[in-house]
DOTOR-16912 format. One record per residue (C-alpha): x negated, y negated, z. Coordinates in pm, whole numbers, padded with zeros to 5 digits, always signed. Layout:
<rs>
XYZ ...
</rs>
This chain:
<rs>
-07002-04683+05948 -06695-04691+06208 -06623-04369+06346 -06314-04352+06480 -06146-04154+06720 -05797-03979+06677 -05570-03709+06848 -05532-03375+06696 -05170-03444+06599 -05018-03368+06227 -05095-03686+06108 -05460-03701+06186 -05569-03353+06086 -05344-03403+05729 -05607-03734+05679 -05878-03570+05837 -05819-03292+05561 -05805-03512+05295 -06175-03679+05463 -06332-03361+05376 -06136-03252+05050 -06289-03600+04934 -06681-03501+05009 -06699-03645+05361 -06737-03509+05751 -06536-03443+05963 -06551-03371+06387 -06297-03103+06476 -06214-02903+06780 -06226-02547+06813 -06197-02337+07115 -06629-02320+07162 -06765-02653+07088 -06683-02883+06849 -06788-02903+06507 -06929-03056+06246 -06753-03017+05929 -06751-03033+05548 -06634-02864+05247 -06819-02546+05226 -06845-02539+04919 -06927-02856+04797 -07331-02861+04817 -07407-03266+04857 -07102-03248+05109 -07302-03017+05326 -07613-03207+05266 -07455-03500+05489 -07459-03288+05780 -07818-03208+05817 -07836-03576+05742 -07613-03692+06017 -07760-03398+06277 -08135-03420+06189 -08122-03048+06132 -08374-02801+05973 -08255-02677+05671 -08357-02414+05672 -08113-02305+05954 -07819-02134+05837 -07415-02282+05887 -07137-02121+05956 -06809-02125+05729 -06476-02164+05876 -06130-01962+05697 -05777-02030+05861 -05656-01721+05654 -05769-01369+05621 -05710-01457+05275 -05959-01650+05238 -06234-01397+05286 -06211-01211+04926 -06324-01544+04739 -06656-01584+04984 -06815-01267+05071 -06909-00970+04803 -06810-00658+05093 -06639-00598+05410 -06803-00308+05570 -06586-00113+05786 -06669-00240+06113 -06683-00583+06030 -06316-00516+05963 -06273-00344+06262 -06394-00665+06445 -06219-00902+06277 -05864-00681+06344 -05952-00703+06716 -06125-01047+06771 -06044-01306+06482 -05851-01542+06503 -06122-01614+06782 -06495-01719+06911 -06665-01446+06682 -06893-01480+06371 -06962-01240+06115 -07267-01208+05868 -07114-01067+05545 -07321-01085+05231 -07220-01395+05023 -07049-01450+04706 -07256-01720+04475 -07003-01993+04584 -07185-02071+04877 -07405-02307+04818 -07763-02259+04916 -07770-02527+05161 -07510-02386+05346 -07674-02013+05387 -08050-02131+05399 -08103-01956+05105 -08027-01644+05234 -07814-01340+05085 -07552-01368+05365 -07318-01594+05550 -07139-01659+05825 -06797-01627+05837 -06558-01738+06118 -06175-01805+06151 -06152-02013+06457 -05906-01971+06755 -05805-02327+06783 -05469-02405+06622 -05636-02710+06514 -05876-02577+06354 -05759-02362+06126 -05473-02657+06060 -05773-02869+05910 -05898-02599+05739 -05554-02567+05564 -05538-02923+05542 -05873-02936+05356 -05761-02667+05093 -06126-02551+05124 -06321-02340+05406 -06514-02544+05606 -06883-02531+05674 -06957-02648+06054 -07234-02605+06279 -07219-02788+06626 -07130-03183+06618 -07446-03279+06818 -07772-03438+06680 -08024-03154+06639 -08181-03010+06935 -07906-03164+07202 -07649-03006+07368 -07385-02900+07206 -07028-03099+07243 -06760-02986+07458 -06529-03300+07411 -06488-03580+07205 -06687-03801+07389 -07003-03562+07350 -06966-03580+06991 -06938-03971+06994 -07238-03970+07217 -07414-03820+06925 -07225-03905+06609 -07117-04280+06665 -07196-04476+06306 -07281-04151+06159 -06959-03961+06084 -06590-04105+05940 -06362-03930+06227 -06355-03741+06546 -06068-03491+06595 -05996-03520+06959 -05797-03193+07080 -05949-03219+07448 -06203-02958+07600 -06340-02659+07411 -06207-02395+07654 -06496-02125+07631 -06788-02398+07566 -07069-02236+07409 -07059-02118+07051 -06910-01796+06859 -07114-01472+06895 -07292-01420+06551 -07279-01046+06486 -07469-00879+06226 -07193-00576+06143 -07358-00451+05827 -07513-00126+05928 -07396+00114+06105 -07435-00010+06480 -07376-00361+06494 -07659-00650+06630 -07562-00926+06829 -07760-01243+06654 -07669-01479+06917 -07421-01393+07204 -07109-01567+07286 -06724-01550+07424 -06687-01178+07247 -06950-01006+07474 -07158-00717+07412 -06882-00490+07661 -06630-00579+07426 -06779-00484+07087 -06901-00179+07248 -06551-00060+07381 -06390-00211+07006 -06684+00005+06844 -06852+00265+07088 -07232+00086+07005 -07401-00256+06993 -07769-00365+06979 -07861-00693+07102 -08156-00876+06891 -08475-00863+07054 -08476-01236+07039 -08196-01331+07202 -08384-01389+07517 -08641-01486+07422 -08824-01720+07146 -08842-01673+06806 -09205-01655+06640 -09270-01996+06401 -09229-01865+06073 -08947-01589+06105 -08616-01601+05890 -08318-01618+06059 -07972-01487+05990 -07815-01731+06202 -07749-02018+06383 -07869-02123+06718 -08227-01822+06673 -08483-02044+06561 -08523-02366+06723 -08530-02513+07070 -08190-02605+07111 -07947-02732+07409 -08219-02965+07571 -08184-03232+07811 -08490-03483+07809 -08566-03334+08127 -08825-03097+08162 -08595-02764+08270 -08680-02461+08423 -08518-02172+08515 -08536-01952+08841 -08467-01606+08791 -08475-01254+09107 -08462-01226+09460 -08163-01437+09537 -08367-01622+09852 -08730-01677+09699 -08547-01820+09384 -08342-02104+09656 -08652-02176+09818 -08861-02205+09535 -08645-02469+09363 -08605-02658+09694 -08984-02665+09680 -09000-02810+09347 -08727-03036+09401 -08910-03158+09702 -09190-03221+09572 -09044-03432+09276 -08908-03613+09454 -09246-03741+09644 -09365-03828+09304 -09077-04020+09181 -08945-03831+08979 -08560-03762+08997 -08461-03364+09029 -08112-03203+08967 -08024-02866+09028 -07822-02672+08832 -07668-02401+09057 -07367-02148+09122 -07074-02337+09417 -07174-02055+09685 -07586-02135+09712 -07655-02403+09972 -07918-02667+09889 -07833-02895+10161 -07791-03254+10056 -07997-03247+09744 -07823-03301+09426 -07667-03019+09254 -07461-03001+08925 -07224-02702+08958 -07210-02390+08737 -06891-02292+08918 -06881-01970+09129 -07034-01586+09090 -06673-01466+09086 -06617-01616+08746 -06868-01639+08480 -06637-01831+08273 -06668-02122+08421 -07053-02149+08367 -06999-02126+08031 -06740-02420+08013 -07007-02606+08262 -07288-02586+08065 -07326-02822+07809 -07150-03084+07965 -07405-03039+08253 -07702-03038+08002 -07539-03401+07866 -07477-03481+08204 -07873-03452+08345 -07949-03727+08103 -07642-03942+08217 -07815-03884+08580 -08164-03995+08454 -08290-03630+08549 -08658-03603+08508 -08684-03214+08654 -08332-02961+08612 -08410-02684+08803 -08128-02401+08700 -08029-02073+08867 -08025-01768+08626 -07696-01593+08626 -07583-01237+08566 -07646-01141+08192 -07311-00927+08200 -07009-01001+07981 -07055-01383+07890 -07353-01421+08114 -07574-01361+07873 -07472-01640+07651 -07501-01851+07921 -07871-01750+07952 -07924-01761+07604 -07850-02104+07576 -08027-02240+07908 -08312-02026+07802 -08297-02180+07471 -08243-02550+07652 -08524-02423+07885 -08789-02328+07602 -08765-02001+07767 -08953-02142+08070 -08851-01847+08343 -09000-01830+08678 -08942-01482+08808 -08930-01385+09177 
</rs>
């Protein structure tokens, strides 16, 4: 299979609409990483992308809506604050489990009750979506277990002589994935953590839990509700480890490692914020303390990057867990295996 790809213009996403109208997969932007989509409701269509991934199925997709309208014709209820989340943060990086309607197919919900339910930011997007006459079912456009894509060229990395079409729409502009939010009872949970923070959904609803797991691994065996919980996900090849306290011990410590990997061959990056000094080792920036943002735009494309590099040791700085922080450290910990040194 040629996979070609084409600019986000009219044209393309009015063929790329008709690509997954007709059963197949298509790559589109949005404004966290780009996906990998098919019609959500068209079972063997969603097969094809645990095919073309190498995905567990029994991890859960997400479903994509360009219209509030949509919603009614996938999803039994609404509870109140799910609505009041959606008023505030759709169109937008957030994703809402909502108990499902019988339309969505099991492959798409991992036989679960519930769904995920998301109406992107990205005007291209929800223009496919539209295009498609369908929602669209879309987790991440990387093979299983990679880091995710923040351009085109990740996804081609990954999906070349797998997938039909690219959309190309340039770089995702927050760079990790949607927070998954749980909004059925009467404080919310934050399944996985993302560009609407905790702060936010507690000022938009006056509480918030965070799962327990969100830092941390889940046990083999546990159901999941969504996405990006389950399995070790975000990796490099390199073997990557994360430095976390006392701002000094955690600089010397990874010069020490680095050091030393370097005696034995081996090749060591370090992933670090602009205003720690590591001297003339190599370092892959996370951008600087001041704005958080930036880390999270870094991050995958410095994942993808250590294996450009031949990287056979990342050594990564923990950052602040406040506002989008902590998806930052949910993914690296996640990329990481949750291996934490703490000082």
């Amino acid at each position: 299979m040629i996979t070609e790809i084409r600019s986000a213009s009219p044209e393309n996403i009015a063929y790329a609409g008709r690509l997954i109208s007709e059963g197949k997969l298509v790559a589109f932007p949005t404004e966290t990483v780009y996906g990998l989509g098919a019609n959500a409701l068209d079972a063997k269509a969603v097969e094809q992308i645990f095919v073309a991934k190498g995905r567990p199925g029994d991890n859960p997709l997400i479903v994509h809506i360009a219209e509030m309208e949509e919603l009614s014709g996938l999803v039994l209820d609404v509870p109140v604050n799910a609505r009041k989340l959606m008023d505030a943060f759709w169109p937008g990086p957030m994703t809402l489990i909502l108990p499902k309607r019988d339309c969505i197919p099991d492959t798409v919900s991992a036989g679960l009750d519930t769904v995920g339910i998301r109406m992107p930011g990205n005007a291209s997007a929800r223009a496919l979506i539209a295009a498609a006459h369908c929602p669209i079912a879309a987790p991440s456009a990387n093979r299983s277990g990679r880091p995710s894509p923040t351009c085109a060229m990740h996804v081609f990395e990954d999906m070349e002589g797998r997938i039909p079409l690219i959309l190309d729409d340039g770089p995702c502009a927050v760079g990790v994935e949607s927070t998954v939010i749980d909004a059925r009872e009467d404080v919310p949970i934050i399944l996985r953590p993302g560009g609407i923070t905790p702060e936010m959904i507690d000022h938009c609803l006056g509480a918030v839990r965070l799962d327990e797991h969100i830092l941390s691994p889940v046990q083999e065996g546990t159901t999941v509700r969504s996405p990006g919980m389950k399995y070790r996900h975000y990796a490099p090849e390199a073997k990557t480890v994360i430095f976390s306290g006392d701002e000094e011990k955690v600089r010397e410590e990874i010069i020490r490692r680095y050091d030393a990997e370097r005696e034995h061959g081996g090749k060591p990056v370090i992933l670090a914020l602009d205003n720690h000094n590591y001297g003339q080792r190599e370092i892959l920036s996370l951008g600087s303390v001041e704005e958080p943002e930036a880390a999270a735009a870094r991050l995958f494309a410095a994942l993808r990057e250590l294996d450009h590099l031949g990287c056979t040791l990342a050594l990564c700085e923990a950052v602040d867990t406040a506002g989008i922080g902590l998806a930052v450290m949910n993914r690296m910990g996640r990329a990481a295996g949750f291996d934490i040194v703490r000082l």
